[in-house]
N, C-alpha and C positions, 0 to 999 in steps of 0.2 A: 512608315506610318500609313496607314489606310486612307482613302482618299476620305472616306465619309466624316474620318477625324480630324482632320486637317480643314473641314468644311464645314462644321458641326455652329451653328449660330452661337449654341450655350459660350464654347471654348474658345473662340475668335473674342464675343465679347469682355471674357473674364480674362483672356489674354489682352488685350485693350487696355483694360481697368489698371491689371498689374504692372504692364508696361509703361502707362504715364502717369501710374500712382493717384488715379482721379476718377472716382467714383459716379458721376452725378451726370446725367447724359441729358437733364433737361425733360423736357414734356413733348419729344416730338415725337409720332409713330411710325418707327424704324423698326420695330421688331417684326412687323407681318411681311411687309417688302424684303427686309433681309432673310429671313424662314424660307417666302417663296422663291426668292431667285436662286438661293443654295440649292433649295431642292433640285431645282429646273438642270444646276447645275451638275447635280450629282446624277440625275436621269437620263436628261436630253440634251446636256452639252458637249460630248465626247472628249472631256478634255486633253489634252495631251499634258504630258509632264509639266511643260513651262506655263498650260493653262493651268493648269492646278497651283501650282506655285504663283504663278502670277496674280489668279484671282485671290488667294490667301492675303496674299503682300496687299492687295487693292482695297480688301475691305477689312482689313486692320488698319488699314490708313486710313477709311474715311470714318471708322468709331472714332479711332482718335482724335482725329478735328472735330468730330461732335465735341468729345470729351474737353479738348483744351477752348474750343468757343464757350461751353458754357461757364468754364473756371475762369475763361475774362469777362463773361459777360457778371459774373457775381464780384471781382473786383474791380471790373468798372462799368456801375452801372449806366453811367452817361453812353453807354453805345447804343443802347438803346433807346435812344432820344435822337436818333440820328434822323431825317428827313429824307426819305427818295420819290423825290418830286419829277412827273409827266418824264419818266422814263422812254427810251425809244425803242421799241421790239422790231429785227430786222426779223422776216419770215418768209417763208416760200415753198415753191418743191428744190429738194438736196440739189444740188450740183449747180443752181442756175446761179451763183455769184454771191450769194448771202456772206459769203468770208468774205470774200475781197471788199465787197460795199464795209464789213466789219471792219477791217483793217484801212479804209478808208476815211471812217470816221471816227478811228482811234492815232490818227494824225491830228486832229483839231486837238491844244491842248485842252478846248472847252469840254472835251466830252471824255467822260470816265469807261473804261472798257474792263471787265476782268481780264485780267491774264492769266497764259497758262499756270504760271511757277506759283500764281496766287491761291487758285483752286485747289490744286496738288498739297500745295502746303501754307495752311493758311496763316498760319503763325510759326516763328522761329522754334526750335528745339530750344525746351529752357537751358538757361545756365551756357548756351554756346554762343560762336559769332554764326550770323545770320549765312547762308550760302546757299539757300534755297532755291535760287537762280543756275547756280552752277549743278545742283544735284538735279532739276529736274532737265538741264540741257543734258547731264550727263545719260538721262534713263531714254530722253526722247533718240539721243546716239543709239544707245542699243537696240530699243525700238527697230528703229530704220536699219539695219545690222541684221534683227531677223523680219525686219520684212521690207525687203528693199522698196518696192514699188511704191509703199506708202509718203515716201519722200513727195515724190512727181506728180503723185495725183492728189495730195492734201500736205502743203510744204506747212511746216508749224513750227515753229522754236518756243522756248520759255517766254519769250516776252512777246507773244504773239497773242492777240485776243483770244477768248476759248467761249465756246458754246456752253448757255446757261443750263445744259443738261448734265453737266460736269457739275453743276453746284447741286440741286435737286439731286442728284446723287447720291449726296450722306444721308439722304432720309432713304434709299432703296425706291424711290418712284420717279425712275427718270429713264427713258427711250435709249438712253446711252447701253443700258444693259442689253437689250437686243439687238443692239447694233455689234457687238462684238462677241455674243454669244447665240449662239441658236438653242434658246430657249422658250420653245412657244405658249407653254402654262403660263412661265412671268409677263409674256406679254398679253395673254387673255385676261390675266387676274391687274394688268397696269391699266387694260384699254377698260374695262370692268369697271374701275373707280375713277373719282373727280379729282382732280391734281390740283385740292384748294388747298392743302394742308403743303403739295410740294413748291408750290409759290410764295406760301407762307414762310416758309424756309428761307426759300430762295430773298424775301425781300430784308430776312435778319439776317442770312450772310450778307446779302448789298451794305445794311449796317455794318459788319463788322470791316468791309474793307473802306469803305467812306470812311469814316473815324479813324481808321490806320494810317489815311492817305494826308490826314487835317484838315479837308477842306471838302466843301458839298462840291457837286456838278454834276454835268447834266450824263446820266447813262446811255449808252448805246449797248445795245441785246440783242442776242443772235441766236435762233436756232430755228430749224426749218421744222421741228415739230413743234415749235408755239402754234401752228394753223391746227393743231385736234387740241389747244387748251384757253383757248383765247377767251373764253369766258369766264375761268377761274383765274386768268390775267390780268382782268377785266375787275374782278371781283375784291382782289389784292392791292392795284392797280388802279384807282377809277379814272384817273387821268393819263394815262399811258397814250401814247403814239407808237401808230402802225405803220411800217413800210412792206409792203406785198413786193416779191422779184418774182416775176414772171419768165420763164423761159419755154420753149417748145417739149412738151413732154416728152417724146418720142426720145429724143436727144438726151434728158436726164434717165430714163429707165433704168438703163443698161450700164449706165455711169455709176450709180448709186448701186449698181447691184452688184458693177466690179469691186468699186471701194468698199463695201461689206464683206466682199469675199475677202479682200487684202486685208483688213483687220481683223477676221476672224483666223485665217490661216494659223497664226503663230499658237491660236488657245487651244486649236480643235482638231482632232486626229480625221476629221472626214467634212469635207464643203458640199451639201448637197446645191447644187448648181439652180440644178431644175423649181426646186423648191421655193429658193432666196428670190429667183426673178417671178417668180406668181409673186407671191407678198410683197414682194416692193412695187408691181400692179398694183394689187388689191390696197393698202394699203397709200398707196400715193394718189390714187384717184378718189379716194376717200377723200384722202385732205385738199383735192383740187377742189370736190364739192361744198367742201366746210370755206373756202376760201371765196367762192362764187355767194354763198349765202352771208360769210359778214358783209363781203362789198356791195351785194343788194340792200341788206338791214340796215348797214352802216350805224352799227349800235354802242360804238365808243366817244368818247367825249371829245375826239376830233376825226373830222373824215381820214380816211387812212390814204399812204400814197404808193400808188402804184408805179413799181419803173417796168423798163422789161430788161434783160439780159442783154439785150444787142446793144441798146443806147450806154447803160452800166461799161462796157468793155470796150465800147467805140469812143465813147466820151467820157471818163472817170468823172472831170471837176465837171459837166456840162451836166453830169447826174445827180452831183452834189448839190450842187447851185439850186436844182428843181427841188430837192429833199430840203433845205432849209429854207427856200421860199413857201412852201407848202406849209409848214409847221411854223412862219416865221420867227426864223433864228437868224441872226446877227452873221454874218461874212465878215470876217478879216482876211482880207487882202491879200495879206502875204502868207497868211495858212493854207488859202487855196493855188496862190502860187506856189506854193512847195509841191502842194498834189499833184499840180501838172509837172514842174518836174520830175516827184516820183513815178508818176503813171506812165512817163517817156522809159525812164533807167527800168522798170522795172512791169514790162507790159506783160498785163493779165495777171498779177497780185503774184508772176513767183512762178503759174506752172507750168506744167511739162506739155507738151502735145501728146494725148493717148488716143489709144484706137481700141474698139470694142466691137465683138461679132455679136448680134441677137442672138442667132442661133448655140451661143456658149451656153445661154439663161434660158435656152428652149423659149424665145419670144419671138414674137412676131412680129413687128413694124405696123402693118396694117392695124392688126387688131391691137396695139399697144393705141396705136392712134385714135381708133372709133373710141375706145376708152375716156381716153382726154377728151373728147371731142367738143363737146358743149365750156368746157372749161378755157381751150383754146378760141372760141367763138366768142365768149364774153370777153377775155381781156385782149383778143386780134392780135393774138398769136399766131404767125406764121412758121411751116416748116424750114429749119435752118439748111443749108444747100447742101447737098452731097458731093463729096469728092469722086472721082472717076472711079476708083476700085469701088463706092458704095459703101465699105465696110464703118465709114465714120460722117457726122455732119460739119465741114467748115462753116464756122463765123465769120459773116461777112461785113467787117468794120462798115458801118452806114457813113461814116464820114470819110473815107478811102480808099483804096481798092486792096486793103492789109486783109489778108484773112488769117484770123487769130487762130491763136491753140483752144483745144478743144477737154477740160472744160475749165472756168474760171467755177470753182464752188464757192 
């Protein structure tokens, strides 16, 4: 079969339709975003065999979640009566710790996190037993199978919290696309439009798993590209809380540039190197700048709170404590004692130690720096230390003389 058949918007969705027997996809505007990102696919994304198949499988799965949310949401209309009250959005530049802070405050049983196996599949396959847990550990197996490194630099299982760009998803307007395809039409025609309609989304899937789960609480959200939306977050959202993770830019560039290369590898028959490290510049000092103008405007309905990376990994509960005094939230005692012994068994949320050359990404260090520069000035960002060979920066635990793996995302 021809790739452009196999990719064709019309036959993905009528193949959708036939396959879960359900017609009615709701009122959300998925068909412009699924049109452009097929195209981008079919043009500029070189896929390789298992991209082609792979993207196939991805976006027949996420009609069909469209398709089976809206068949519950018309026999039960109480989900949409659900409440998602002063949500918490973790945000920052990629790589400085936003996961592990995530996974940190999906410890509290007080706070509600998505999880992977939830996004993936948000409802059970009718008429079977539930195993939705074991099918997506089984797919994250393969995953890491063809691409090993992604274990070490982004550790994830099924029940591991997942970034709110996996939901924004099923409507075709979410960053998650260009993160794993090199697509640069979809993302000129993503960064183009307001992502009010993909929040909009994003706060009736939060309905559908609140109501699954039986009981309200409080959100904790994660994604490092909430800092280019936070208005339309905002606008969904009016009582939302922010947490800003600050880290040395210098340090993330080249991080975020490798881990894009690691997920792109398995889709795409060619990694332009040179390319991916300009754009994750351009693009990450962008949102340094959008980050420097909310914490001057300070235009949400609580001041937002800023940590930095060094303290987050030097001190896990020492970071926590400051995030729930800030927003004041209730401490239970023995929740935060679990943290600190989790944060002992399992220092730096899981990863591996990597090393990354600038020169792979054709970057420079100096000029990556003048870049960030005014952005590192405002929140007193210092450069993180260099090891003897240069080629990586150690983290140098502020409360010990431990220096960490390099990076915690």
């Amino acid at each position: 079969m021809l790739l452009h058949q196999r990719l064709h918007p019309r036959d993905l969705i009528e193949r959708s339709r036939r396959r879960s027997k359900l017609e009615d996809f709701g009122d959300w505007p998925f068909q412009e975003g699924l049109q452009v990102f097929l195209r981008a696919c079919l043009e500029e994304a070189q896929l390789s065999l298992f991209g082609q198949l792979g993207t196939r499988w991805d976006v027949s799965r996420l009609l069909g979640n469209l398709l089976r949310m809206r068949a519950e949401e018309e026999r039960v209309p109480e989900i949409l009566d659900e409440r998602i009250e002063r949500p918490i959005f973790i945000t920052g530049l990629p790589r400085s710790g936003t996961t592990f802070l995530h996974q940190l405050m999906a410890a509290d049983p007080a706070n509600q996190v998505p999880r992977v196996w939830q996004l993936i599949h948000p409802y059970p396959t009718a008429g079977k037993s539930d195993r939705r847990r074991q099918r997506v550990a089984r797919q994250l197996r393969m995953f890491r199978f063809l691409s090993p490194q992604f274990g070490k630099m982004h550790p994830i299982g099924a029940e591991s919290p997942q970034e709110c760009s996996e939901i924004t998803a099923h409507i075709f307007s979410s960053p998650r696309f260009d993160t794993t395809y090199s697509v640069p039409s979809y993302r000129q025609w993503f960064d183009a439009n307001r992502q009010l309609d993909a929040f909009r989304f994003h706060k009736r899937f939060l309905q559908h798993l609140q109501y699954g789960a039986g009981r309200p609480g409080r959100w904790a959200l994660k994604c490092p590209d909430h800092v280019f939306a936070l208005s339309d977050i905002q606008a969904v959202y009016p009582d939302a809380r922010f947490v800003f993770v600050h880290r040395d830019p210098v340090q993330v560039i080249v991080s975020v540039a490798h881990l894009t290369e690691v997920l792109r590898r398995p889709f795409t028959k060619h990694v332009d190197r040179a390319a991916l490290g300009w754009n994750e510049v351009e693009r990450w000092s962008k949102g340094a700048e959008l980050m420097i103008r909310a914490a001057d405007a300070e235009p949400f309905a609580e001041p937002i709170c800023h940590i930095h990376y060094r303290e987050l990994v030097g001190d896990p509960v020492r970071t926590m404590q400051k995030i729930y005094h800030h927003f004041g939230l209730p401490i239970d005692p023995e929740v935060f004692a679990g943290l600190d012994r989790t944060s002992v068994t399992n220092a730096n949320g899981g990863y591996g130690a990597n090393r990354y050359e600038f020169s792979t990404y054709q970057l420079d260090p100096a000029t990556t720096r003048e870049r960030f520069a005014q952005y590192a000035e405002r929140f007193g960002i210092s450069p993180e230390l260099k090891s003897a060979s240069g080629t990586r920066a150690a983290v140098r635990n502020p409360y010990s003389d431990r220096l960490l793996p390099d990076p915690a995302d």
